[in-house]
C-alpha positions as CSV (number, residue, x, y, z in Angstrom):
1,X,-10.3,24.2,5.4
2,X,-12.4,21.2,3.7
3,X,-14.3,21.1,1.1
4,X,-18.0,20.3,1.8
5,X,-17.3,17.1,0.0
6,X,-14.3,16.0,1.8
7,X,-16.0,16.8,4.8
8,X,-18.4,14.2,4.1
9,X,-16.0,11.4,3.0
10,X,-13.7,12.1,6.3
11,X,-10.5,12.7,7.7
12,X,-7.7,10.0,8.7
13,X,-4.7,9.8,10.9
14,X,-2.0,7.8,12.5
15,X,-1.5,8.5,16.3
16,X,-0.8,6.9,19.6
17,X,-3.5,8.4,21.2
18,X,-3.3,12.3,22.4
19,X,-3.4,13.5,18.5
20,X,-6.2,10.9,17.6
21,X,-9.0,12.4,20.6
22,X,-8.2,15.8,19.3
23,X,-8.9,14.9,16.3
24,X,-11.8,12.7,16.9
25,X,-13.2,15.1,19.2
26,X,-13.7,17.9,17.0
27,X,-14.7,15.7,14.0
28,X,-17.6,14.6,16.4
29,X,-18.3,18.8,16.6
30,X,-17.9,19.6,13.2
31,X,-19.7,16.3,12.1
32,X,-17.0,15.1,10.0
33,X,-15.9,11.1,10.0
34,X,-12.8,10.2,11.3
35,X,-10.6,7.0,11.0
36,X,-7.5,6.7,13.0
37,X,-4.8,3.8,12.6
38,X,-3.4,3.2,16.2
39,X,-0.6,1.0,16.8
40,X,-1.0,-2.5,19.2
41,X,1.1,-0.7,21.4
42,X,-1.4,1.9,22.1
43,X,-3.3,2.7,25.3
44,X,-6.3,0.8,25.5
45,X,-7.9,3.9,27.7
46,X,-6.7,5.7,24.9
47,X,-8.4,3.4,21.8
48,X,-11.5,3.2,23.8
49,X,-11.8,6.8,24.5
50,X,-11.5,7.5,20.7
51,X,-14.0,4.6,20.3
52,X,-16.5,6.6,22.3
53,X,-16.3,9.6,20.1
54,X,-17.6,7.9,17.6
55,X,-14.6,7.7,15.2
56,X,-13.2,4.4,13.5
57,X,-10.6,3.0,15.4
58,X,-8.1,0.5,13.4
59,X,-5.6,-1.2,15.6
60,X,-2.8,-2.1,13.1
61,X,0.6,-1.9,13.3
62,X,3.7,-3.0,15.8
63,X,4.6,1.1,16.3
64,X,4.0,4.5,15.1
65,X,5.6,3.8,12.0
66,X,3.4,0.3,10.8
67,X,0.8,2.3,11.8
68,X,1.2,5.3,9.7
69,X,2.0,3.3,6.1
70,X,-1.5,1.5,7.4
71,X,-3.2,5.0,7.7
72,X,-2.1,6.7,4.5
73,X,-2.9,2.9,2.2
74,X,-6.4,3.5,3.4
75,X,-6.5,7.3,3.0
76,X,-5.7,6.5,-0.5
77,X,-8.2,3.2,-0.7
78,X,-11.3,5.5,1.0
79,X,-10.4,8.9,-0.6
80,X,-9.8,10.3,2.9
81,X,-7.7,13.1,3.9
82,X,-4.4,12.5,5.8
83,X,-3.6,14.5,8.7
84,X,-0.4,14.5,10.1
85,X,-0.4,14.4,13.7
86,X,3.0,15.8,14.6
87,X,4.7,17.0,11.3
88,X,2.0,19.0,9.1
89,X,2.6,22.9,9.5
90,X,-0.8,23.3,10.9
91,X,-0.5,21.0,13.5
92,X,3.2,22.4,14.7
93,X,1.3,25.8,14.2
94,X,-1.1,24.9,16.8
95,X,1.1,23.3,19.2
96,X,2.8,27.0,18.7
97,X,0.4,28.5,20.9
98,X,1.2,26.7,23.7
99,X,4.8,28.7,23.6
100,X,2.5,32.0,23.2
101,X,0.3,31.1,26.2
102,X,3.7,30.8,28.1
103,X,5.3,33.7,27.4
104,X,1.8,35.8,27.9
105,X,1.3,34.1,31.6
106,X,4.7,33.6,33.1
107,X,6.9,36.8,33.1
108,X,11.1,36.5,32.8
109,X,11.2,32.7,31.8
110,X,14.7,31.8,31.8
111,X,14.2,28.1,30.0
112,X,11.1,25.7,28.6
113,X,11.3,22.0,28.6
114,X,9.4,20.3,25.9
115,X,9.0,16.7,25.7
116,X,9.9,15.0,21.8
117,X,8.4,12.7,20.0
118,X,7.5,13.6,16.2
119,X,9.2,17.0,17.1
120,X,5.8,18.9,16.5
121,X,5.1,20.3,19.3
122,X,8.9,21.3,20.3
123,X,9.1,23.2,16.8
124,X,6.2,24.7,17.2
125,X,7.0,25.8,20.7
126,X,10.7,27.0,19.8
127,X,9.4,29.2,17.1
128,X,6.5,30.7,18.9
129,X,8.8,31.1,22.0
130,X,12.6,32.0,19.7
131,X,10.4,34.6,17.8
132,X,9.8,36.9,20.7
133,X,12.2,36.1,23.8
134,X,15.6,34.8,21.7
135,X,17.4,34.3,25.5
136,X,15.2,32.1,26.6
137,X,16.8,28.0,26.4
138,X,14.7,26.0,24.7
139,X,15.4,22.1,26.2
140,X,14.2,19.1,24.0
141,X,13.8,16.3,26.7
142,X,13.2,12.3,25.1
143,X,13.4,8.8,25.9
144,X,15.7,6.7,25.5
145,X,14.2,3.9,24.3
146,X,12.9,6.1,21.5
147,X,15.3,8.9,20.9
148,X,14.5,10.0,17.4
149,X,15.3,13.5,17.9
150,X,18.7,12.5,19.4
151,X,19.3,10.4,16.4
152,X,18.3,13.2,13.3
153,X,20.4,15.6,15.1
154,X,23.6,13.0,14.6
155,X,22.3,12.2,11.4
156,X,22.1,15.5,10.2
157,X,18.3,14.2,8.6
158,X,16.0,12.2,10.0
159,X,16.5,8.6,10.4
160,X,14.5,5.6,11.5
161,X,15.3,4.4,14.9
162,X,14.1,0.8,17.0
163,X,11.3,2.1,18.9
164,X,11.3,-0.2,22.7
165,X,8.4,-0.1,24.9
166,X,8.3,3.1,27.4
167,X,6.5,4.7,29.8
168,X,6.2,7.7,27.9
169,X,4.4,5.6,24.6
170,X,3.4,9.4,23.3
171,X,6.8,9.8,22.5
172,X,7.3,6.9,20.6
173,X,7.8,7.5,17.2
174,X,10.2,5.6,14.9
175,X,11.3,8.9,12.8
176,X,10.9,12.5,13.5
177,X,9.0,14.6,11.1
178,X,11.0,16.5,8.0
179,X,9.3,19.7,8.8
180,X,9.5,19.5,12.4
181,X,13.1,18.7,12.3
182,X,14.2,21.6,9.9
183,X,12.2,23.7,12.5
184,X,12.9,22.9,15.5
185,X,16.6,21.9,15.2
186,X,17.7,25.3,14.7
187,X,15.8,26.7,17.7
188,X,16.8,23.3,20.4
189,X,19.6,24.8,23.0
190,X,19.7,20.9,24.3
191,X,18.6,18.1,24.0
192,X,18.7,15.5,26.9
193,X,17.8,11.9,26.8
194,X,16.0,10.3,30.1
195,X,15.9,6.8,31.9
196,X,12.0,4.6,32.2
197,X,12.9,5.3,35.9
198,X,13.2,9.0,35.8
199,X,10.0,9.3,34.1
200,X,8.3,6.7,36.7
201,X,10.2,8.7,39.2
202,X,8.1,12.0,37.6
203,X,5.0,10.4,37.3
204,X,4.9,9.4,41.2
205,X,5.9,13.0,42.7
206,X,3.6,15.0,40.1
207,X,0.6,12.9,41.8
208,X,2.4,12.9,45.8
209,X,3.3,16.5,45.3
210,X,1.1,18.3,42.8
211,X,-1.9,15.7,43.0
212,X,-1.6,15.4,38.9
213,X,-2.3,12.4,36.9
214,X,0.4,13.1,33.8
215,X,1.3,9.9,31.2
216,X,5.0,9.3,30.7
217,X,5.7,11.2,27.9
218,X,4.1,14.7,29.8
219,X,6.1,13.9,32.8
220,X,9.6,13.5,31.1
221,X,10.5,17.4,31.2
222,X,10.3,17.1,35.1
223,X,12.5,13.5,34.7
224,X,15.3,15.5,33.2
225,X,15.5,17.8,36.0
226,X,14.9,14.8,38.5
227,X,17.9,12.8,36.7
228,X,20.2,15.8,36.9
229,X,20.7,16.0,33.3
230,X,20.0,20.5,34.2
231,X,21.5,21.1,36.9
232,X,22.8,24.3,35.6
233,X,19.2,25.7,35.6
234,X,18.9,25.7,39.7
235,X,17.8,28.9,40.9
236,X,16.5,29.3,36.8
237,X,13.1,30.4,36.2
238,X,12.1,27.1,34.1
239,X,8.5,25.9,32.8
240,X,7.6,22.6,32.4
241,X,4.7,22.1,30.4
242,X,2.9,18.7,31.1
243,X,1.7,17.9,28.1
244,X,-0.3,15.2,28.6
245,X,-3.0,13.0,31.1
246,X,-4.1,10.0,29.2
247,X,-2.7,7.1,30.5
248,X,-4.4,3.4,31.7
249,X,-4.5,3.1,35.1
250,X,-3.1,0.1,35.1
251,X,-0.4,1.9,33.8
252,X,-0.2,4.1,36.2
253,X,-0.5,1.7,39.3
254,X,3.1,0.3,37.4
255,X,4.6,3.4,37.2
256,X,3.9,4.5,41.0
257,X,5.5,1.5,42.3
258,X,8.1,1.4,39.6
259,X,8.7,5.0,41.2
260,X,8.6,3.8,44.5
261,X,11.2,1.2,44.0
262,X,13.6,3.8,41.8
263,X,12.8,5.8,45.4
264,X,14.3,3.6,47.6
265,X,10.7,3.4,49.0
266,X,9.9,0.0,47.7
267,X,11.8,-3.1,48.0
268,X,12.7,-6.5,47.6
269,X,14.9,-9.2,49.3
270,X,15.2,-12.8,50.1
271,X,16.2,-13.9,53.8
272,X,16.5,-17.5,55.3
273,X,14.2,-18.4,57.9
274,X,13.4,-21.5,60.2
275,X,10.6,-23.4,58.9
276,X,10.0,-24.4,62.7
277,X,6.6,-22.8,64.0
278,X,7.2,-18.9,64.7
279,X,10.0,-18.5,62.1
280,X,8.2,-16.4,59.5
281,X,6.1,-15.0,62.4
282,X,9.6,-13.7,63.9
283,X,10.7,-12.2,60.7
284,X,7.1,-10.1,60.0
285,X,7.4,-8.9,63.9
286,X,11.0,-7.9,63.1
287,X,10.0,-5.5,60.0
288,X,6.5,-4.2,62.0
289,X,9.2,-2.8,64.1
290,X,10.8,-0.9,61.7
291,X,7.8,0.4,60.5
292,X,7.6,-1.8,57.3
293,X,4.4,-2.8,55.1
294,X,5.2,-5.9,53.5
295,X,3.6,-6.1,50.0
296,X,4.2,-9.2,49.1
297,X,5.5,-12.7,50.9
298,X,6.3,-15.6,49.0
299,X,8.0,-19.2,50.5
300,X,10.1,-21.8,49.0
301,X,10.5,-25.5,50.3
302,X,11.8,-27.6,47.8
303,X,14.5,-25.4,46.5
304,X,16.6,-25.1,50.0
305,X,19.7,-27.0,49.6
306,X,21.3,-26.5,52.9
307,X,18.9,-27.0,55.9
308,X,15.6,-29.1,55.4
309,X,14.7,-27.0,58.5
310,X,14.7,-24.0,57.0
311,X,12.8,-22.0,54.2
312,X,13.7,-19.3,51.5
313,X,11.7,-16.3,52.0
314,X,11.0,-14.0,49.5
315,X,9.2,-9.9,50.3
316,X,8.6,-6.6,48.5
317,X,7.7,-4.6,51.5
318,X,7.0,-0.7,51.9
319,X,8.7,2.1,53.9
320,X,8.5,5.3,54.6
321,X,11.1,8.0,54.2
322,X,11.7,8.3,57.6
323,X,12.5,4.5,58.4
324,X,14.3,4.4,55.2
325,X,17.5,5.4,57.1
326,X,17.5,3.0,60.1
327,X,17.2,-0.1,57.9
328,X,20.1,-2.0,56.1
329,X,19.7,-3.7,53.1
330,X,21.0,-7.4,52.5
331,X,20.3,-10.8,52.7
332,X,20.1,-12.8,56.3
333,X,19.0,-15.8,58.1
334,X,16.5,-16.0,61.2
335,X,16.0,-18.7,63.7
């Protein structure tokens, strides 16, 4: 708890988003000021939401990392507590009770995927969930353009690692936490790393199949089982807790059609067409018959090299599962 008079000074904290609105939220409740440092890689749905909760949102910082040595300079400068968003034994405490809630609503669980980032929320889980059913598998699922976990584990400690930008930018973090690590690493049966198109692969059948808006980094347990990385859990009673909705809609219209595409669903090709009347017209009348949606059409002139008659023509077009089989990829030419 805080002192009346820190509870009139404030609270600070680093975060990519989902910590920073819980935190902001209930300092709007309890009436207490809160700063939080947010990187520039940071939602903008996600600075704005925090904005509107009336805290102090500082955008400083390239990642999670620039963003946290921002956080605790001005904690120090403004007398402000720190609160660690993914490493502090409260916090991991908290995200514990998501492992109770499992265990006290889904009977004979057989294995929990947990998505990693600081490694709070996956220590806190693997106690909660170690402590009273020791058989069940606890699976640590990241990214791998920011596979911290991965890393500590080799390590033995954690270590920084270059964070890249990812779909799942609530996992991003340059270093796990000390006291997450020590947790958690004990408790982890496996740890699996995942692909950006997985997790754009997730993100598009949670909302076609389970009409559910999830960011990246919620998503990523179902990516591991989509990539085939736990196989060996088919016919498994497995929960996968998706931990997290905040993500941009732009975003999200990225990630659809970057699912789409990974789906065979979406694609792209370049044919060569006469530039005579009707040519294009020929080629659109030839894909309407396969039952395509063209997306996108673009036409070059200038760059032909081999027939002034002719033009390059560029498409992303649509298709549905069912005509996905009749049509063969490749490049052509139509007269």
């Amino acid at each position: 708890m805080l002192p009346e008079e820190q509870k009139r000074k404030g609270v600070i904290s680093a975060s990519l988003g989902n910590h920073a609105l819980a935190l902001c939220y209930h300092g709007k409740r309890l009436n207490i000021p809160v700063t939080v440092v947010m990187p520039i890689v940071a939602p903008i749905m996600k600075i704005q939401s925090c904005q509107q909760l009336g805290a102090n949102v500082v955008v400083q910082g390239h990642d999670m990392g620039e963003a946290k040595q921002i956080a605790m300079r001005l904690s120090k400068e403004r007398g402000l507590v720190y609160i660690n968003g993914y490493d502090h034994p409260h916090i991991m405490a908290g995200q514990g009770t998501l492992g109770l809630e499992v265990v006290e609503q889904v009977a004979n669980i057989d294995a929990i995927i947990v998505p990693v980032g600081g490694g709070g929320l996956i220590a806190g889980v693997a106690l909660a969930i170690k402590t009273l059913h020791p058989n069940v598998k606890v699976i640590g699922v990241e990214s791998e353009r920011c596979a911290s976990f991965t890393a500590a584990i080799k390590a033995g400690k954690p270590v920084p690692v270059p964070i890249q930008s990812t779909l799942a930018d609530g996992l991003a973090v340059p270093m796990v936490g000390y006291n997450a690590f020590i947790t958690a690493a004990p408790l982890i049966d496996k740890l699996v790393v995942v692909k950006e198109e997985w997790i754009a692969m997730a993100i598009l059948r949670l909302v076609e199949l389970e009409k559910c808006v999830v960011e990246g980094a919620g998503a990523s347990g179902l990516a591991a089982i989509l990539a085939g990385h736990l196989d060996e859990f088919k016919g498994k009673r497995v929960v996968i807790p998706l931990c997290g909705g905040n993500i941009d809609t732009t975003i999200l219209g990225r990630c659809l059609e970057r699912g789409l595409a990974v789906d065979g669903r979406l694609l792209k090709f370049t044919v060569t067409v006469s530039d005579r009347p009707g040519g294009i017209a020929e080629l659109t009348k030839l894909l309407s018959s396969m039952g395509v949606s063209i997306k996108d059409i673009i036409h070059e002139r200038a760059w032909i090299t081999s027939d002034i008659f002719s033009v390059q023509v560029s498409q992303i077009r649509q298709i549905s599962r069912n005509a996905n089989s009749g049509i063969h990829y490749g490049s052509g030419r139509f007269f």
